[in-house]
N, C-alpha and C positions, 0 to 999 in steps of 0.2 A: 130099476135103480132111480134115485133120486135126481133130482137137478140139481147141479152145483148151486152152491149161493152166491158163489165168489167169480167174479172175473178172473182169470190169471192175467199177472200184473203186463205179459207182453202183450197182450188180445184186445182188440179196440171191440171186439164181438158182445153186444151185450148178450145176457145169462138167461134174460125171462124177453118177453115182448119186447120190442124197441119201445123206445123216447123220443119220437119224431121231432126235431126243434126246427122249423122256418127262420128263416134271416130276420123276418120281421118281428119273431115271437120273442127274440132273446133280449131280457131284460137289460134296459143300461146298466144296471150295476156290473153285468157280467160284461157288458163292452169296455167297464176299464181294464178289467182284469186282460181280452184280446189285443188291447191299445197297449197297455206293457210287453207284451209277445212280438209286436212288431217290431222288427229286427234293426230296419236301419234306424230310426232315430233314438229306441230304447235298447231292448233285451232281446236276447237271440233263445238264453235259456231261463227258464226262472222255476223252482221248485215247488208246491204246493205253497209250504209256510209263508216264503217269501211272496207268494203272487196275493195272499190272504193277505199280509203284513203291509204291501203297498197299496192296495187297493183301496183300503179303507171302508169298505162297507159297511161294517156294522154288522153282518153274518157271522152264526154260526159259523166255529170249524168246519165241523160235520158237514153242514148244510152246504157249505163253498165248495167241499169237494167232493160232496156226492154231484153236485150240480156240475163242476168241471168234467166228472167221468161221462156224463151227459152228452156234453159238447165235444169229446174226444170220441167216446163211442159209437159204430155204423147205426145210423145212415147220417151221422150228422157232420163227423167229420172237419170241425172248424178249429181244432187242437190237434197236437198228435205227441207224441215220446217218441224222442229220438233212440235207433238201433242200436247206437252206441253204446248207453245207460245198462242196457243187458250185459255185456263183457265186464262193468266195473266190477268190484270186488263188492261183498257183500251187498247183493243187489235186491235179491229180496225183502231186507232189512231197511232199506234205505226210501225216502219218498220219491215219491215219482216227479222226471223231470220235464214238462210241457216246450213246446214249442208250438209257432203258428202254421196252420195248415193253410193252402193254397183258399180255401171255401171261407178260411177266419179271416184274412186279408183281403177280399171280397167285400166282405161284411163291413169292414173299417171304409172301405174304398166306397164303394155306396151309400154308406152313411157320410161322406163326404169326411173322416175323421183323419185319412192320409188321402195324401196325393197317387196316384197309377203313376209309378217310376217303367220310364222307357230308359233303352241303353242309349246313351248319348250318343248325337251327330249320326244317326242312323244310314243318312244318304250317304256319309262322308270316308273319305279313306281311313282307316285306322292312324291313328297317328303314331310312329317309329317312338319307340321306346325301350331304354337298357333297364327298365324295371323286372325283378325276377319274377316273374309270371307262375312259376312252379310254386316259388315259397306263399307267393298271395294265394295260391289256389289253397295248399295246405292248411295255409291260418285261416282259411275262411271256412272251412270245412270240417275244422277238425274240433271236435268234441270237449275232449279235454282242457283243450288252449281256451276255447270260448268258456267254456264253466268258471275257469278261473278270472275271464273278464268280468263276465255278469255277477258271478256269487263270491268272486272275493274281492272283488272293487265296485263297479257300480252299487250293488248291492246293499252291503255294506256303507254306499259314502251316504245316500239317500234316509239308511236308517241313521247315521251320523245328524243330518241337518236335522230329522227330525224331532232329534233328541238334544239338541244343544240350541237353546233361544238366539244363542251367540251369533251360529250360523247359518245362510240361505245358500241355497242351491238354484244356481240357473243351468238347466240343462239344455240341451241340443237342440229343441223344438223353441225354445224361449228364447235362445241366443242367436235364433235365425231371424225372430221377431226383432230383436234389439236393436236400437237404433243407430248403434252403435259398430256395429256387424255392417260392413262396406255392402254397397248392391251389391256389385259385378261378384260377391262369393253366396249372397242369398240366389243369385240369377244363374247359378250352374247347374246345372242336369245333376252332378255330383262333386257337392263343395269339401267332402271329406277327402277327396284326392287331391294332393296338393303338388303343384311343379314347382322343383327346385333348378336350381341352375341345367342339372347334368341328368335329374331324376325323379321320379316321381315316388311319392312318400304319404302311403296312409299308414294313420295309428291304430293299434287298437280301440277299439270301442268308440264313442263317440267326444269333441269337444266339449267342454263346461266352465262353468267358474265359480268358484266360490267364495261366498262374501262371509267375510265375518266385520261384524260390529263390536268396537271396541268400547274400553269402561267411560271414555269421553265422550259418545257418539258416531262417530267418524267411522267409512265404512273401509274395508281395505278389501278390494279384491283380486282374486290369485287365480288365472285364468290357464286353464291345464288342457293342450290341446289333442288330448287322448293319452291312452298309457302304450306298455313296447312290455310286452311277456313271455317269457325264455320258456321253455320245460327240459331243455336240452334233447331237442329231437332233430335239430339243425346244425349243419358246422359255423364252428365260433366265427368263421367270416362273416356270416350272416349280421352275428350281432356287433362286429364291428362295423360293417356297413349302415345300422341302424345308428348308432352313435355317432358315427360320423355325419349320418343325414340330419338326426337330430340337433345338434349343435350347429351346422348351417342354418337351420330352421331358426333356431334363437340368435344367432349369431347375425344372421341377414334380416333378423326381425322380423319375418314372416306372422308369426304371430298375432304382431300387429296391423300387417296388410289386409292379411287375410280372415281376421277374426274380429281385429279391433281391441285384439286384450292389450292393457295396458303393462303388465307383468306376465311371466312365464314360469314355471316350471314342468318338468317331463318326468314322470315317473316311472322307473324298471322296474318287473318284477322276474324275480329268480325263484324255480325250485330248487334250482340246488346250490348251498353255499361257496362250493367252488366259482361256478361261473359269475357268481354277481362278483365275488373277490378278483376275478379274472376279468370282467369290464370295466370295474373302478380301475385297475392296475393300468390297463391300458387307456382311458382318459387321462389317467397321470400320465404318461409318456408322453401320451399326445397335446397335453394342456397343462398340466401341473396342477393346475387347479379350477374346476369347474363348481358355480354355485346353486346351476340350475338344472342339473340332472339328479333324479335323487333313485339311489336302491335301497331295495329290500327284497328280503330271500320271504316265500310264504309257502305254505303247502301247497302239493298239488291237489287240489280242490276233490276234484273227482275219483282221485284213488284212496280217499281217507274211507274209515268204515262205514261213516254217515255224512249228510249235508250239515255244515253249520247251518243253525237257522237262525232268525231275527234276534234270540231271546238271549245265545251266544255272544253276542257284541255287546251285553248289558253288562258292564263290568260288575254292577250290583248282583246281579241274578244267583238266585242260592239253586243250586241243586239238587237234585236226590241223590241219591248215595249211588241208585245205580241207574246214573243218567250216564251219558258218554259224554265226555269234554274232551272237545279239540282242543288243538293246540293252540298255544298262545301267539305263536305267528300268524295268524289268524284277523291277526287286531292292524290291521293295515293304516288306519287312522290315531288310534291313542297310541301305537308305539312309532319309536322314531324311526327316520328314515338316512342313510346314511348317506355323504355328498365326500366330493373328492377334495381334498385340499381345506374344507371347511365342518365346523360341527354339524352334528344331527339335525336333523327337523322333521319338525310335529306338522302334521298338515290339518291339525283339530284348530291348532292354535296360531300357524305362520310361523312361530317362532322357536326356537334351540332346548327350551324347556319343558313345552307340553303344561299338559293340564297339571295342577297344581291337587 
């Protein structure tokens, strides 16, 4: 019988000889592509197209992801696909979804390109906290919820900047550099955990800001201290309790202690139209009107039949007849976003109308 030619898409096993790759032999260009797989200051997940589309190398398709199955495949081991991507719906169809193996963070770490994260205050007693420990295990674990960080917001905002002269993107790694950014939050073992009064409060994904340049010069920046993403797999306490944290956060100015931003807003995402109508409803009760929390409902990322990729946020992009097009909730940046008590807003443009 013959030899397959083909990997099957769950088998890190290659097909013919191995590809033995050293830590030493892997090309920089493929160390940007492991440098966006790094979880905590970037991407936890990121899909071929997308890891092609950020990287910028100047590669081949082809060539990028022969070379990724490389790095993922025994004995090299410095990538891996997550188990969860098997269970999605039309799986064979869809592109494969990378994440970083313990051997790729290694590599970043020796190359000096992140820091070895130890768990904080190691000698010290845990310190008492009413933070729900079950829900953080969840969000941080779970699949679905992270897809929807990385590939329908991060994702996405990065292609955003790089396609509108207008705007810049300072992300997580730059704004820890910034001078602007207090020590005592660059000096923390883990600055994304934030104490509030009663509780402790991380966001989705990571800190950022985005600057846009306006038709006179002047630069206005809009500093977004992570996003807060529903799938409806938790009781709505939860996501009161997030609202509630949120708004202390802007309300006690946190933001600006601890970030240095000079502006705020907090962005929600909903899969399902109910619940985002069901959190605005209850900020109304609570506030009547609030100007800096903003929803929107978007697909659940991972259960669609394919990945949106890069070429999808091109409002221009023509397609072939029998391409797949998602949906147009999709578009987290050019369409609007909706706030409680106050009109839409465009987060392309800062302001109630959007691109023209």
């Amino acid at each position: 019988m013959d030899a397959p030619t083909r990997r099957h898409r769950t088998s890190d096993k290659p097909i013919a000889k191995p590809r033995a790759i050293e830590p030493r032999q892997i090309d920089q260009r493929y160390i940007a592509a492991l440098k966006l797989l790094e979880p905590y200051h970037y991407f936890k997940y990121l899909t071929i197209p997308w890891l092609h589309h950020l990287t910028e190398l100047g590669l081949e398709y082809s060539v990028f992801r022969k070379y990724l199955g490389y790095l993922r495949q025994a004995p090299n081991h410095y990538i891996r696909c997550p188990e969860q991507q098997v269970a999605s719906p039309n799986t064979p169809y869809k592109t494969l979804v990378y994440e970083l193996a313990e051997r790729g963070l290694n590599v970043l770490i020796n190359r000096g390109i992140v820091a070895k994260r130890h768990s904080p205050d190691q000698g010290a007693s845990p310190r008492k906290s009413n933070r729900n420990h079950a829900f953080a295990l969840h969000r941080s674990n779970s699949y679905y919820h992270e897809i929807i960080v990385d590939l329908g917001y991060f994702a996405p905002l990065r292609h955003l900047v790089r396609n509108e002269p207008s705007l810049r993107l300072l992300d997580f790694p730059a704004l820890l550099a910034h001078r602007n950014v207090p020590t005592v939050t660059c000096a923390m073992s883990d600055p994304l955990l934030i104490q509030l009064k009663s509780d402790q409060l991380r966001f989705d994904g990571t800190p950022h800001v985005i600057i846009r340049t306006r038709d006179d010069g002047s630069r206005l920046p809009l500093g977004i201290p992570g996003i807060q993403v529903d799938r409806g797999t938790e009781r709505f306490a939860q996501i009161e309790k997030y609202l509630l944290l949120a708004i202390e956060f802007i309300e006690e100015r946190h933001y600006e202690r601890h970030w240095g931003f000079d502006d705020c807003v907090i962005p929600f995402l909903f899969t399902m139209e109910a619940r985002k109508a069901r959190a605005m409803q209850y900020v109304r009760e609570l506030r009547g009107a609030c100007p800096f929390l903003l929803f929107k409902t978007i697909p659940d990322i991972g259960l669609l039949p394919h990945f949106p990729k890069p070429e999808h946020y091109d409002r221009n992009h023509q397609r072939a007849n029998d391409d797949w097009a998602p949906p147009d909730t999709i578009h987290v940046f050019t369409n609007p976003w909706s706030r409680v008590g106050y009109p839409d807003f465009y987060l392309n443009t800062f302001d109630e109308r959007g691109a023209a």
